[in-house]
Steps between C-alpha positions, in 0.01 A plus 500: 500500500744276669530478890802379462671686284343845665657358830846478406502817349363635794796308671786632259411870510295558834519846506269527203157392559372255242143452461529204292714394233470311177669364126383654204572557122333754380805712375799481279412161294342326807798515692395434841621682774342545884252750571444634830252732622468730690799705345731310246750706436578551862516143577730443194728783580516384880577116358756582265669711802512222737602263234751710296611187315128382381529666182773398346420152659144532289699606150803332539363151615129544389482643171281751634431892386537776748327809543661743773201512718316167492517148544700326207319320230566176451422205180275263765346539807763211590808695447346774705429266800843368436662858530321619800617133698803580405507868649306428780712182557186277509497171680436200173122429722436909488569516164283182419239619675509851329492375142181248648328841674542686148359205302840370353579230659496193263450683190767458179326853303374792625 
């Protein structure tokens, strides 16, 4: 679980509670893609209404699949961090410290 990354999203969409949030890969190929719990689909839906233009942001710049009701999966964990930076319009220190907080900070392969 990241701290980080469950605070932001609590940030972006604060009328969805978030329990804590985290990347994983365990669909689709290993995309990765954010899971958040309590309620995922909420949160999603909520996120993608606040941010109507984080979708095609995520497939048009991102290479990343779509799926109506979730979070879009993306090749790396870095592409994903770079999307959501980019939505949330992340400071270049926030973002740095978000890939660190996930445990990507540094790394080449994932």
């Amino acid at each position: 679980m990241s701290q980080v990354l469950t605070q932001l999203l609590t940030s972006a969409v604060p009328d969805v509670y978030v329990e804590h949030a985290r990347l994983d890969n365990h669909t689709h190929g290993g995309l990765f893609y954010i899971l958040v719990r309590p309620d995922h689909s909420r949160y999603w839906g909520r996120f993608k209404k606040k941010y109507p233009y984080c979708m095609w942001l995520a497939f048009q710049k991102h290479d990343a699949r779509i799926f109506s009701a979730y979070c879009p999966e993306f090749r790396s964990p870095r592409a994903l961090v770079d999307w959501l930076s980019e939505v949330l319009g992340l400071t270049n220190g926030v973002h740095r410290f978000l890939l660190l907080d996930i445990g990507i900070c540094g790394k080449t392969v994932f």
